[in-house]
Biotite code that builds the C-alpha atoms (Angstrom):
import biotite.structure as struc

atoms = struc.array([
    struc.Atom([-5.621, 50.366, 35.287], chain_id="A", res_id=1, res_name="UNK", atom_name="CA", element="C"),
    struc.Atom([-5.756, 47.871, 38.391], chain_id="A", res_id=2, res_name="UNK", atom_name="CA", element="C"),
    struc.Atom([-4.265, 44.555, 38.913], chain_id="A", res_id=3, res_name="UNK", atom_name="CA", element="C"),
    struc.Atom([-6.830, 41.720, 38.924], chain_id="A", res_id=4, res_name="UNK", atom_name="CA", element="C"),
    struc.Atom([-5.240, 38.923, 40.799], chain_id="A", res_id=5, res_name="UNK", atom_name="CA", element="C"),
    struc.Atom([-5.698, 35.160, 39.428], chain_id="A", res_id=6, res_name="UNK", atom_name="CA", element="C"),
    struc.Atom([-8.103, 32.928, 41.448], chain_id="A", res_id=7, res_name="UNK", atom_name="CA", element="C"),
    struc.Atom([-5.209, 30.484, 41.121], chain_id="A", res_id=8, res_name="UNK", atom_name="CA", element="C"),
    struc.Atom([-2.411, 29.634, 43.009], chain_id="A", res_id=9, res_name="UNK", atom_name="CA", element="C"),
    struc.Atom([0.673, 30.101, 40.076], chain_id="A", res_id=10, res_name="UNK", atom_name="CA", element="C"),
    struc.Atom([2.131, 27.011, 39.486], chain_id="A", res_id=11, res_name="UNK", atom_name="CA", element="C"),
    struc.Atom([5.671, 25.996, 38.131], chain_id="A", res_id=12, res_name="UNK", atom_name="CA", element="C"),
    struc.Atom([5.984, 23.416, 36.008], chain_id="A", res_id=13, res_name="UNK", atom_name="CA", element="C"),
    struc.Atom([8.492, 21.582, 35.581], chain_id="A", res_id=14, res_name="UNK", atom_name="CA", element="C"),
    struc.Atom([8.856, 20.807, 31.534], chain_id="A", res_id=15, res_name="UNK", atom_name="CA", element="C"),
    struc.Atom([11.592, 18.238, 31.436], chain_id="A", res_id=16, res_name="UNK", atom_name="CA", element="C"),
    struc.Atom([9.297, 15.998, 33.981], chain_id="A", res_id=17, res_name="UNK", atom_name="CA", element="C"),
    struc.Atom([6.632, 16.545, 31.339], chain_id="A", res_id=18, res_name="UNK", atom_name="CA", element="C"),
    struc.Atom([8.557, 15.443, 28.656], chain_id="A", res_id=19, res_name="UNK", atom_name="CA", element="C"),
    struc.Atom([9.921, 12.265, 30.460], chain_id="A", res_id=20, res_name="UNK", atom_name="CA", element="C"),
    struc.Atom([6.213, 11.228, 31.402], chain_id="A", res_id=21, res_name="UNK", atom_name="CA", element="C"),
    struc.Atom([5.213, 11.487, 27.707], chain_id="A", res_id=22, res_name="UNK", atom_name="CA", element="C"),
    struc.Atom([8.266, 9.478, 26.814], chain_id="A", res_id=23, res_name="UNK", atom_name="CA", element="C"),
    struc.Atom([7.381, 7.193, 28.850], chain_id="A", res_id=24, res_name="UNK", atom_name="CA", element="C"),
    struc.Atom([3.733, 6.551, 27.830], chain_id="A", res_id=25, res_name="UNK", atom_name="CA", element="C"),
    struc.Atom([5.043, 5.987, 24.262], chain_id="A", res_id=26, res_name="UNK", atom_name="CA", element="C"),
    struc.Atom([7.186, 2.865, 25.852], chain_id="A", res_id=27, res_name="UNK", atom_name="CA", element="C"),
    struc.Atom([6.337, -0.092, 24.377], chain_id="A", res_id=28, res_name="UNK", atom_name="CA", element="C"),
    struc.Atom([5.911, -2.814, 26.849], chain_id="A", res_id=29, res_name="UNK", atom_name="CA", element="C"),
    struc.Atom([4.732, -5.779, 25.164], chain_id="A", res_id=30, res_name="UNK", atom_name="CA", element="C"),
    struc.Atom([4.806, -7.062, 21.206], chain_id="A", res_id=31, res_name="UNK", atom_name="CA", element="C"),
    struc.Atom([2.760, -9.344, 19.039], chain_id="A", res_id=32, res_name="UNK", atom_name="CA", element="C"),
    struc.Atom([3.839, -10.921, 15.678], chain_id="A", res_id=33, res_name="UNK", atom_name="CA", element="C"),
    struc.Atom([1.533, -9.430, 12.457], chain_id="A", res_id=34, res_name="UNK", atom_name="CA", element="C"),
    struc.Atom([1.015, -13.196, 11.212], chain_id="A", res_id=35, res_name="UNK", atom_name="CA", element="C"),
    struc.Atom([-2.048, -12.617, 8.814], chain_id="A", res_id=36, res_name="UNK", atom_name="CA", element="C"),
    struc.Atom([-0.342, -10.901, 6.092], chain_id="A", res_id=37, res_name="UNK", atom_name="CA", element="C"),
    struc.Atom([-1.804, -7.247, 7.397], chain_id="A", res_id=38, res_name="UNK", atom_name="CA", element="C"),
    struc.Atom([-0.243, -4.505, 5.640], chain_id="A", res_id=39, res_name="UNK", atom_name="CA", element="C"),
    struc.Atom([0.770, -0.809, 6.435], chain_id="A", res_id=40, res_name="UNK", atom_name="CA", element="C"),
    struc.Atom([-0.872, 1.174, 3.047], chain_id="A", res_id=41, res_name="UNK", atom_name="CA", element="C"),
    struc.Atom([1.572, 4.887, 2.496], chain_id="A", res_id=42, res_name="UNK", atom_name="CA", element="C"),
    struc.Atom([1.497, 7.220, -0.113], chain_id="A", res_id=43, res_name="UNK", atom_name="CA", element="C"),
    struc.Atom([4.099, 9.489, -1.491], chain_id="A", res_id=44, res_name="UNK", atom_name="CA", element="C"),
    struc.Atom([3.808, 13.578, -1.839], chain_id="A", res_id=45, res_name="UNK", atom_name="CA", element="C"),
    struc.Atom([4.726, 13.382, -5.337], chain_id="A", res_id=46, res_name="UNK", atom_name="CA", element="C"),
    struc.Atom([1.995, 10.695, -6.284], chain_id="A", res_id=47, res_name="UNK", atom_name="CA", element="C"),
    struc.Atom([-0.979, 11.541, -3.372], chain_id="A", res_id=48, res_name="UNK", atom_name="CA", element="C"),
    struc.Atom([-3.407, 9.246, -5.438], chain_id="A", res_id=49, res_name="UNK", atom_name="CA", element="C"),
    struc.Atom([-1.386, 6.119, -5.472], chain_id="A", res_id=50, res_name="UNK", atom_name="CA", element="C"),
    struc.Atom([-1.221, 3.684, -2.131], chain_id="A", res_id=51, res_name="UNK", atom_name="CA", element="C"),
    struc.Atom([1.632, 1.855, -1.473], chain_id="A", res_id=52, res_name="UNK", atom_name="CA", element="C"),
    struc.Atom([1.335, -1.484, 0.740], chain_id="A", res_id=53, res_name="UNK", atom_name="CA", element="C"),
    struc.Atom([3.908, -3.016, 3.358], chain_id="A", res_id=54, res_name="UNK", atom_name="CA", element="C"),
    struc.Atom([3.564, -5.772, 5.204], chain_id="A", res_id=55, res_name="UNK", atom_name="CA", element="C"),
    struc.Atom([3.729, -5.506, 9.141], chain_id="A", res_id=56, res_name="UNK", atom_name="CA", element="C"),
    struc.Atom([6.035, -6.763, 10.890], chain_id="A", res_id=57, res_name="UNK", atom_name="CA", element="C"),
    struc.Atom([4.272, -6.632, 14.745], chain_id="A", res_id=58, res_name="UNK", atom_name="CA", element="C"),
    struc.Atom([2.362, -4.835, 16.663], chain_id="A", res_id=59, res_name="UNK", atom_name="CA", element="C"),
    struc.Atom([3.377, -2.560, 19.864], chain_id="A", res_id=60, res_name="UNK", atom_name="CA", element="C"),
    struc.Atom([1.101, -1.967, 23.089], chain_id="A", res_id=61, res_name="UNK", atom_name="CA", element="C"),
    struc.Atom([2.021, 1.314, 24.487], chain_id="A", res_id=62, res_name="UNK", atom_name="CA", element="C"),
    struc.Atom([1.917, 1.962, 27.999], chain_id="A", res_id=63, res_name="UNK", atom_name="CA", element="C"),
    struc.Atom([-0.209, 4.982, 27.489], chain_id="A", res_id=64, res_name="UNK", atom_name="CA", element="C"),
    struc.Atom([-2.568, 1.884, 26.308], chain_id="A", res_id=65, res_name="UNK", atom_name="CA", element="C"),
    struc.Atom([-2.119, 2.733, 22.638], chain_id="A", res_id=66, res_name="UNK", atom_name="CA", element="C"),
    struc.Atom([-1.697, 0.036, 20.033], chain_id="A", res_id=67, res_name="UNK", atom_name="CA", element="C"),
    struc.Atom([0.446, 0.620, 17.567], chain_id="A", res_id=68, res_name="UNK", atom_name="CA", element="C"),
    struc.Atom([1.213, -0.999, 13.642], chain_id="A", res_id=69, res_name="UNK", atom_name="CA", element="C"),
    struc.Atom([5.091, -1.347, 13.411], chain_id="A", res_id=70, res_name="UNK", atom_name="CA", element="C"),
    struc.Atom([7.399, -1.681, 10.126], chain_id="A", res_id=71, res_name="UNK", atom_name="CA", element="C"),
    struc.Atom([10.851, -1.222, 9.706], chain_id="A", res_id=72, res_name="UNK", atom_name="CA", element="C"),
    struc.Atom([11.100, 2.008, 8.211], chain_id="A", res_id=73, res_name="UNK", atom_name="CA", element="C"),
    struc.Atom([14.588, 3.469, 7.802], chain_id="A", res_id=74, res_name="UNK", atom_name="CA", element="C"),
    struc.Atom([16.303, 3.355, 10.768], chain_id="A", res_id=75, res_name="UNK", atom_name="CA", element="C"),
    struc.Atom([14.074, 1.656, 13.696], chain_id="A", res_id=76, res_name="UNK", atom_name="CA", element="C"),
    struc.Atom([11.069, -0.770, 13.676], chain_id="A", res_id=77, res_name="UNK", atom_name="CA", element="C"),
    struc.Atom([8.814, 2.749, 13.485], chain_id="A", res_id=78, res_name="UNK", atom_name="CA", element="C"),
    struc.Atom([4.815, 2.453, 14.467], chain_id="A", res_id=79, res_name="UNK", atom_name="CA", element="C"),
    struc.Atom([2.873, 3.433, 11.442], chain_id="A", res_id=80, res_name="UNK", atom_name="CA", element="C"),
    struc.Atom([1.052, 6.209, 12.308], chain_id="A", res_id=81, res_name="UNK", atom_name="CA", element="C"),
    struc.Atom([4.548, 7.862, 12.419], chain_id="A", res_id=82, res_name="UNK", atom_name="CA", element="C"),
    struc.Atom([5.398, 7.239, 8.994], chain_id="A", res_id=83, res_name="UNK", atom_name="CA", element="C"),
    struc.Atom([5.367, 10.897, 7.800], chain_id="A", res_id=84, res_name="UNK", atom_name="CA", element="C"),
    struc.Atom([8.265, 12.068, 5.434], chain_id="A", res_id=85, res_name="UNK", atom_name="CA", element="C"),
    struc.Atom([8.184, 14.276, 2.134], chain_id="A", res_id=86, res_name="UNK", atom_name="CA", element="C"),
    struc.Atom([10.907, 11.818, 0.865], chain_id="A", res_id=87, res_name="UNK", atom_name="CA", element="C"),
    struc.Atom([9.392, 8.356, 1.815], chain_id="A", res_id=88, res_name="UNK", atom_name="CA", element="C"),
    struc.Atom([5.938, 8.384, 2.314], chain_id="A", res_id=89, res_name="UNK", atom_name="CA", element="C"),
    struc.Atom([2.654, 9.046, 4.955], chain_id="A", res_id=90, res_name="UNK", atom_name="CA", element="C"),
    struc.Atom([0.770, 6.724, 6.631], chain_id="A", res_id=91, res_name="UNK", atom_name="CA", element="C"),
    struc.Atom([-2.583, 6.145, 5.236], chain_id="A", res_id=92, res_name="UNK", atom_name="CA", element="C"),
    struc.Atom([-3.694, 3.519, 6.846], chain_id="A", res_id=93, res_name="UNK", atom_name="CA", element="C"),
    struc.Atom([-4.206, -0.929, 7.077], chain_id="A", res_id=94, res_name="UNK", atom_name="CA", element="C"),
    struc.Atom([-5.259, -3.307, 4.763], chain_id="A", res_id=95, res_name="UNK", atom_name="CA", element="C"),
    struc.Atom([-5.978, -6.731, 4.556], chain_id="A", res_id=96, res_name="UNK", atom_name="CA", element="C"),
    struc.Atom([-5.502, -7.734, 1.802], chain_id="A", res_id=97, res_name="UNK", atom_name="CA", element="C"),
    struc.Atom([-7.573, -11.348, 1.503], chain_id="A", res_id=98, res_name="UNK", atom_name="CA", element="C"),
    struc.Atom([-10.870, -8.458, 1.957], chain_id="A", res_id=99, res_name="UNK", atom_name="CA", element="C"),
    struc.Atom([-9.302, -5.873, 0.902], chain_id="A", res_id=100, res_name="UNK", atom_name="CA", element="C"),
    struc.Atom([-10.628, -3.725, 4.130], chain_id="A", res_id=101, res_name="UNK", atom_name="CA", element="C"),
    struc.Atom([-8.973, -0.386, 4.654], chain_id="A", res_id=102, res_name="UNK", atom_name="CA", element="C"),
    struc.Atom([-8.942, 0.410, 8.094], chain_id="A", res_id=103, res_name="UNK", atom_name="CA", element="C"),
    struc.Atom([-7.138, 3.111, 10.453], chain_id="A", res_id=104, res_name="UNK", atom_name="CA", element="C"),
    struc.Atom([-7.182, 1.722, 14.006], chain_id="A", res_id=105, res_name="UNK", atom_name="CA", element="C"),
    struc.Atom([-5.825, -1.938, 15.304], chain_id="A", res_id=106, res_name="UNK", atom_name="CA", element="C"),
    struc.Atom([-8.039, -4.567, 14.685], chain_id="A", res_id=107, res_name="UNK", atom_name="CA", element="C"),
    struc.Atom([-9.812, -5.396, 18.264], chain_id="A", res_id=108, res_name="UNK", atom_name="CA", element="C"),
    struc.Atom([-8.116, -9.230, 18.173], chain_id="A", res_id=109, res_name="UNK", atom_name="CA", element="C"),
    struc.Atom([-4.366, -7.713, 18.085], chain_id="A", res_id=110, res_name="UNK", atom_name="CA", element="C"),
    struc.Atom([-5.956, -5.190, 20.984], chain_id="A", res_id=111, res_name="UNK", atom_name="CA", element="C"),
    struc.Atom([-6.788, -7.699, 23.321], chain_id="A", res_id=112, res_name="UNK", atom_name="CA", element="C"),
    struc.Atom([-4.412, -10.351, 22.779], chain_id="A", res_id=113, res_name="UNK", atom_name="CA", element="C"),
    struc.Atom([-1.592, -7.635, 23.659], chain_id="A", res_id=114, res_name="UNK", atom_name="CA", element="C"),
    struc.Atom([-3.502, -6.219, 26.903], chain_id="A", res_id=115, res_name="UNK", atom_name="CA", element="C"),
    struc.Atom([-4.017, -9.898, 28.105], chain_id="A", res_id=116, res_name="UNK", atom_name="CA", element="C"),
    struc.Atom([-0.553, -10.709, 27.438], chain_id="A", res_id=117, res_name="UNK", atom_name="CA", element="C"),
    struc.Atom([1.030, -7.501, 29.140], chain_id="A", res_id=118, res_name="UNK", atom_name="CA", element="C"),
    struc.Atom([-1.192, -8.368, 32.380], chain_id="A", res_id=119, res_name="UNK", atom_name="CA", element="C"),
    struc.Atom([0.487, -11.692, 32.604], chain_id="A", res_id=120, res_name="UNK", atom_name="CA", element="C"),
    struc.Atom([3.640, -11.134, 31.489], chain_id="A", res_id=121, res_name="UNK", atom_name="CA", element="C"),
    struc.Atom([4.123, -8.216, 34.013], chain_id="A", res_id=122, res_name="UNK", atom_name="CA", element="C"),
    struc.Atom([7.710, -7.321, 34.692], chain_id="A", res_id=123, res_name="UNK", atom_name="CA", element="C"),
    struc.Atom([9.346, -5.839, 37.278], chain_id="A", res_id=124, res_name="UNK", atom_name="CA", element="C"),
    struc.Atom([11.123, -2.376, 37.173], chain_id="A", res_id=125, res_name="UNK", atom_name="CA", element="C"),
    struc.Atom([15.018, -2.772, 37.166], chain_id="A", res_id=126, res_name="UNK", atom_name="CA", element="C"),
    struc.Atom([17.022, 0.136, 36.513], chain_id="A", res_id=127, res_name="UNK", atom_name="CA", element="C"),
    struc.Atom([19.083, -1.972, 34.560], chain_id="A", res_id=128, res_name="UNK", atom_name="CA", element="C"),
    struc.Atom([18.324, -2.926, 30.513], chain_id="A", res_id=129, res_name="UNK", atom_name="CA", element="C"),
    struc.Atom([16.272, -6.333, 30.969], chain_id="A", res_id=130, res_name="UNK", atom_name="CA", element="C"),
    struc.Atom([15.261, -8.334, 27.732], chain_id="A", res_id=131, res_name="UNK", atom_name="CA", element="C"),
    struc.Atom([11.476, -8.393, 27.476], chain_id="A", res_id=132, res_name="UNK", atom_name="CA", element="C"),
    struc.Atom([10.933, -10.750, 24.467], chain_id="A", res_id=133, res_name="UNK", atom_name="CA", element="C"),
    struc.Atom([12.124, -11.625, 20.794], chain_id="A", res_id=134, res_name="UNK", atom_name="CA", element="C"),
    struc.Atom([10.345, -11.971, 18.311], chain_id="A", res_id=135, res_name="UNK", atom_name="CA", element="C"),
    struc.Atom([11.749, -13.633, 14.447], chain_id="A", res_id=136, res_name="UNK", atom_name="CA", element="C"),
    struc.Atom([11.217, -11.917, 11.406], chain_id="A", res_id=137, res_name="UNK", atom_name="CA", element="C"),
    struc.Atom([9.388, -12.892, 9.374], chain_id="A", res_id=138, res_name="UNK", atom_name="CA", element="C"),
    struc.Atom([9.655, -10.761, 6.294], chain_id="A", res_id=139, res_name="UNK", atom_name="CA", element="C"),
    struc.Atom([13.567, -11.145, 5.053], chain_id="A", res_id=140, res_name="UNK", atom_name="CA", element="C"),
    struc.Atom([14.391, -7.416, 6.337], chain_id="A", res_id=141, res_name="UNK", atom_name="CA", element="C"),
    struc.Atom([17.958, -6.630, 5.619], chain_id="A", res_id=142, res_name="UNK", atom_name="CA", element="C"),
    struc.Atom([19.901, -3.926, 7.014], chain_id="A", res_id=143, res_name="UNK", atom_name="CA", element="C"),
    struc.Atom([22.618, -1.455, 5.618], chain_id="A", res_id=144, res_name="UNK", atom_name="CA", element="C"),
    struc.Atom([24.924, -0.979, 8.048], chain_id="A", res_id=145, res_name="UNK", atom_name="CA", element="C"),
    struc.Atom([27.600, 1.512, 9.271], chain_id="A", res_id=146, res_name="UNK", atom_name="CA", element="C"),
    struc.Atom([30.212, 0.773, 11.733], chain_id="A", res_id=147, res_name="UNK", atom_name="CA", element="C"),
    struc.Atom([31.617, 4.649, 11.554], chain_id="A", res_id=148, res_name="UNK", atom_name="CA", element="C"),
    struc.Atom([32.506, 7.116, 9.529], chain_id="A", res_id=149, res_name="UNK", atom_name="CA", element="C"),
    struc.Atom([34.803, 5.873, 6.922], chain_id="A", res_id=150, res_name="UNK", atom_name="CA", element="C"),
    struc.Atom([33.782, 2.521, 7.026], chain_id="A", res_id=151, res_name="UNK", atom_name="CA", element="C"),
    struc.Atom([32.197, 0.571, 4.240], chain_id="A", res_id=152, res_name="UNK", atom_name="CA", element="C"),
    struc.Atom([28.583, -0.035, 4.289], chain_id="A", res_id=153, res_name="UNK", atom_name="CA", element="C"),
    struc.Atom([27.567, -3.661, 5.406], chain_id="A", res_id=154, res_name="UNK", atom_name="CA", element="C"),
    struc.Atom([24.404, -5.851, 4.158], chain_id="A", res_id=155, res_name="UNK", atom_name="CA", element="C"),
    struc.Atom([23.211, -7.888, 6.012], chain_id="A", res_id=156, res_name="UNK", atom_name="CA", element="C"),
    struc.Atom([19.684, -9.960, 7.076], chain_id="A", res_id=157, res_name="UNK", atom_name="CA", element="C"),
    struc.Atom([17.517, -9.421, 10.033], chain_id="A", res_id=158, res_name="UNK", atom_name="CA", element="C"),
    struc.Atom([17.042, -12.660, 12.073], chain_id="A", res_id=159, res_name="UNK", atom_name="CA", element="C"),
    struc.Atom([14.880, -11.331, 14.693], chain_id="A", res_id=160, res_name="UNK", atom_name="CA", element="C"),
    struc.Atom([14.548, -8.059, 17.415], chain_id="A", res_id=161, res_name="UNK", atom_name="CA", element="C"),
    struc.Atom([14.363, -7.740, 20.383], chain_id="A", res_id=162, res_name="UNK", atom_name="CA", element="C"),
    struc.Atom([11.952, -5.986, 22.894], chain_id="A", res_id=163, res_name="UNK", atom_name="CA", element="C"),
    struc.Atom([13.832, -4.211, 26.236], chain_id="A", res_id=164, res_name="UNK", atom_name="CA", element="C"),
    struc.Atom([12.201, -2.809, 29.140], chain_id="A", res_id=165, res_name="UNK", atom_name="CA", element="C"),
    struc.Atom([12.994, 0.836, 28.937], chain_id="A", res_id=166, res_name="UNK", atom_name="CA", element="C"),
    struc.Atom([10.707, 0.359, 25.416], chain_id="A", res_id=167, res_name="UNK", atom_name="CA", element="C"),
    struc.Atom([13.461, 0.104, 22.912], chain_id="A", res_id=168, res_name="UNK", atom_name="CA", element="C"),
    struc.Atom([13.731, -2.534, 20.379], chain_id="A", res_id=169, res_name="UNK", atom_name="CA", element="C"),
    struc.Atom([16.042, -3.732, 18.330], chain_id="A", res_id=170, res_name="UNK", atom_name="CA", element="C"),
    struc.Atom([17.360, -6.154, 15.358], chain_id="A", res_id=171, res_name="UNK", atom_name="CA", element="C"),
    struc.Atom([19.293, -8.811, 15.582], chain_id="A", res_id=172, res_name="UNK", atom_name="CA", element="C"),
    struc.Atom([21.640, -9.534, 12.971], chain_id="A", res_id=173, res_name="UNK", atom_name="CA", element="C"),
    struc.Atom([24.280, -12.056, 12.419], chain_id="A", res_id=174, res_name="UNK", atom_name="CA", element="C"),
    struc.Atom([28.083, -12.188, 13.050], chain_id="A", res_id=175, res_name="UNK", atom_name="CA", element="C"),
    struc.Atom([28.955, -15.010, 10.313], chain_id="A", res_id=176, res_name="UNK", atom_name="CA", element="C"),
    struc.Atom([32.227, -15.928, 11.978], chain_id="A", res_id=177, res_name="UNK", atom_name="CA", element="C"),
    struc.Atom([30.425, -16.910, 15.498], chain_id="A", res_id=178, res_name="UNK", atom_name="CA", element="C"),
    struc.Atom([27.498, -19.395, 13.729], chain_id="A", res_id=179, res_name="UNK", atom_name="CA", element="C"),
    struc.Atom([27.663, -22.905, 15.334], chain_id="A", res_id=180, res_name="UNK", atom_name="CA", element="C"),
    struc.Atom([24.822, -24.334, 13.321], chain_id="A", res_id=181, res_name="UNK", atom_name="CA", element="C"),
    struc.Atom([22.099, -23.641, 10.888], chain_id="A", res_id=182, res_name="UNK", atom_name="CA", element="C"),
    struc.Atom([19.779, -22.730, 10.551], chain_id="A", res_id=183, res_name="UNK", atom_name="CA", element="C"),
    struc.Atom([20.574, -19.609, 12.710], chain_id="A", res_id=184, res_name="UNK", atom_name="CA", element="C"),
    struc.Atom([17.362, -18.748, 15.680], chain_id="A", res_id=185, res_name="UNK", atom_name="CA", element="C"),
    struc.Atom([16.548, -16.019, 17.128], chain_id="A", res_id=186, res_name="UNK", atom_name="CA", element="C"),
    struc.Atom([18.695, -17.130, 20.821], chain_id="A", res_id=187, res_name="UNK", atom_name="CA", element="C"),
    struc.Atom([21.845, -17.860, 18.884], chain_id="A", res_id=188, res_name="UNK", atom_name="CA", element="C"),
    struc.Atom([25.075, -16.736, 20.466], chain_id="A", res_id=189, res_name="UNK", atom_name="CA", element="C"),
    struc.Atom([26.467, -15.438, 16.903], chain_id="A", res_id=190, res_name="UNK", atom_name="CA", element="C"),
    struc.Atom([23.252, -12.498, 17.032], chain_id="A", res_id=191, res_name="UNK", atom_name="CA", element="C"),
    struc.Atom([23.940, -9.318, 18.387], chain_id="A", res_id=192, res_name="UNK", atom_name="CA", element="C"),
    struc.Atom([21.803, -5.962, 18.659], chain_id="A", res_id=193, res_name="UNK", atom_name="CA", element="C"),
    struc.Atom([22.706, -3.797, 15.217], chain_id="A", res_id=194, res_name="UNK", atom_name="CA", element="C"),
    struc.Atom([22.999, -0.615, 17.405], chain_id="A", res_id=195, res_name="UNK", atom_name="CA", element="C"),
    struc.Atom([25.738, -2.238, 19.749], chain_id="A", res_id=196, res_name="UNK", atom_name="CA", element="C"),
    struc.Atom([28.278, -2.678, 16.514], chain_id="A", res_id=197, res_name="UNK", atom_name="CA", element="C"),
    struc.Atom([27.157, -0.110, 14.107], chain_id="A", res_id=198, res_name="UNK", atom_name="CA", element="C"),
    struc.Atom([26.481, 3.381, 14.295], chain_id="A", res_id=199, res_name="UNK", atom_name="CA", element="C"),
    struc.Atom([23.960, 3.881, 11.351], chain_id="A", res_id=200, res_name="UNK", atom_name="CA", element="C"),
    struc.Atom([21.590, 1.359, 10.096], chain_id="A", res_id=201, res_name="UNK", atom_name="CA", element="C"),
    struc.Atom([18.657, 1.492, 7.824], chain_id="A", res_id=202, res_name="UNK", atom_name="CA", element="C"),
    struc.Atom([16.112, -1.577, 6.985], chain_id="A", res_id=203, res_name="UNK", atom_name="CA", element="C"),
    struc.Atom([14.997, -2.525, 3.695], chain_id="A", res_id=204, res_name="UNK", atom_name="CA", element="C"),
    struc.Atom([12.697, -4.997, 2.681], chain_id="A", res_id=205, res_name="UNK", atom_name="CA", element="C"),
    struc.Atom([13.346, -8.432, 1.152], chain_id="A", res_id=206, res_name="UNK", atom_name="CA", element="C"),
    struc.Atom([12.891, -7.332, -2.600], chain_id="A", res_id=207, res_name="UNK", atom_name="CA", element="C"),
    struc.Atom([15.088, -3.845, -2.279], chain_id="A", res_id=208, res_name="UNK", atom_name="CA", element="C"),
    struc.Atom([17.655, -6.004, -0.711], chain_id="A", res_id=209, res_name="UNK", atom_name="CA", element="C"),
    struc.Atom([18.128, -7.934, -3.772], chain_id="A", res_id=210, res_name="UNK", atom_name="CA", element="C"),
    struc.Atom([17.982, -5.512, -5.636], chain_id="A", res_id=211, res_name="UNK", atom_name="CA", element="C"),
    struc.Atom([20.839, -4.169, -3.872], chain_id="A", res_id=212, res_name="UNK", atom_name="CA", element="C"),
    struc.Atom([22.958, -7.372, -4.272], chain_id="A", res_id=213, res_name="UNK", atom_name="CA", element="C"),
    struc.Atom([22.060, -7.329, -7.507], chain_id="A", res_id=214, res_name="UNK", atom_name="CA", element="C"),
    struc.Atom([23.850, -3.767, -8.129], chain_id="A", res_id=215, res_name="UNK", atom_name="CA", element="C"),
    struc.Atom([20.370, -1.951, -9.768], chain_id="A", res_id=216, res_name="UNK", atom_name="CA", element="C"),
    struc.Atom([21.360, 1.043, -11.037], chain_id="A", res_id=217, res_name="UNK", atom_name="CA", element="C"),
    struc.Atom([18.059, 2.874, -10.211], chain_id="A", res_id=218, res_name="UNK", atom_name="CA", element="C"),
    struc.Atom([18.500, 1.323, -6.766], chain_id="A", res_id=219, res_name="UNK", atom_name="CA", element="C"),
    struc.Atom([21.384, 1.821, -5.868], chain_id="A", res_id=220, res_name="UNK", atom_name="CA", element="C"),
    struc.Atom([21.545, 5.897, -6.745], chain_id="A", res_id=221, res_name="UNK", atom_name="CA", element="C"),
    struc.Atom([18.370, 6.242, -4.257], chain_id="A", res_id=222, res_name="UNK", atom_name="CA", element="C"),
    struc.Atom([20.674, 4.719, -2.201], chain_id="A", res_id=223, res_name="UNK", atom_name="CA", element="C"),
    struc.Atom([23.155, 6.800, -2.381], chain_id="A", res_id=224, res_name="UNK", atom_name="CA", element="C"),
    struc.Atom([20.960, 9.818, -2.272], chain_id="A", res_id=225, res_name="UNK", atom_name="CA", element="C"),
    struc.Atom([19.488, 8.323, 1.076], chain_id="A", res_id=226, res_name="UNK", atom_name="CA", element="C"),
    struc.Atom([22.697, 8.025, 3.114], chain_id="A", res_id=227, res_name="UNK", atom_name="CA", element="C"),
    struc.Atom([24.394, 10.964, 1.480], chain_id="A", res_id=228, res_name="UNK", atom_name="CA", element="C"),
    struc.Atom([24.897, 13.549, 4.217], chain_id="A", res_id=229, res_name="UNK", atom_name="CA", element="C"),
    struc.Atom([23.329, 16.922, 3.111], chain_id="A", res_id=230, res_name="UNK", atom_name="CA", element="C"),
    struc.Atom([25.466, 19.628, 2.700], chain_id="A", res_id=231, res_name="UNK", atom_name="CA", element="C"),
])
């Protein structure tokens, strides 16, 4: 049997390039506050015929172009379409819930308003982390947080995130013993990134987080079960 040469010139390709160009398209560069009441509608695999809504929190423009939903969802403000775990639910889709209109792409408003406000907000490339924007929140979001292994776990509230230029964004929580004056804002001194102080944290909503103060049985053995390492 002969050889048939390729018409092509082999190429090599270099994967980890690849993967650092897709990376990089999934960068967000440029947030905008969800302030309709829009919600992110999930399901769970044990109960496929019941939707569950969440409010949004923001949305992300990527710099592939893509616009994204985003929630806090266990351990990072996560974009919607993301939301895919046996455990905790799949993303089904957006609601609003004045029409009740189920929809499954951004609405074209929340599209343009971020491309408009990318092109003139455009930042310059530093190879250094640069603060991009903050945004409040707007939706009590607590965290449960974990200095190290060891430690106790920590509750505390979400006063804002923030928006960096390599694309990652985080909350802003509160260190009680540096507050000057109330009510606290999203510049105060006494905020700090949750990833600079703690090495695990996961958001919950207003309503779980009370029910977590409030030492819920039911609530707090899905806790447990959550940030139980598994064996």
């Amino acid at each position: 049997m002969g050889i048939v040469s390729s018409p092509r010139t082999a190429q090599v390709i270099d994967l980890d390039t690849m993967r650092q160009r897709r990376q990089a398209q999934r960068r967000i560069l440029r947030l905008s506050p969800e302030l309709d009441g829009l919600e992110m509608l999930y399901h769970l695999t044990s109960d496929p015929d019941t939707l569950y809504a969440m409010p949004l929190l923001a949305w992300g423009l990527r710099e592939s172009g893509e616009v994204v939903g985003l929630v806090p969802w266990m351990e990072s403000l996560s974009p919607c379409h993301e939301v895919d775990s046996p455990e905790h639910g799949h993303f089904f889709g957006y609601r609003d819930p004045e029409t009740e209109d189920i929809f499954h792409s951004p609405p074209e408003h929340k599209v343009h308003e971020l491309e408009h406000a990318a092109a003139y907000f455009e930042y310059e490339e530093t190879s250094t982390p640069t603060l991009i924007q903050q945004l409040p929140d707007t939706q009590g979001t607590h965290a449960l947080c974990l200095v190290s292994e060891g430690d106790s776990w920590q509750l505390k509230q979400v006063f804002g995130w923030r928006l960096y230029n390599d694309g990652r964004v985080e909350s802003l929580l509160v260190d009680e013993e540096r507050i000057e004056q109330t009510p606290v804002l999203a510049g105060d001194d006494c905020l700090y990134p949750g990833h600079s102080r703690h090495a695990t944290v996961y958001y919950f909503q207003r309503h779980i987080a009370n029910q977590i103060k409030q030492q819920d049985p039911t609530t707090l053995e899905a806790l447990a079960a959550m940030t139980t390492p598994s064996s």
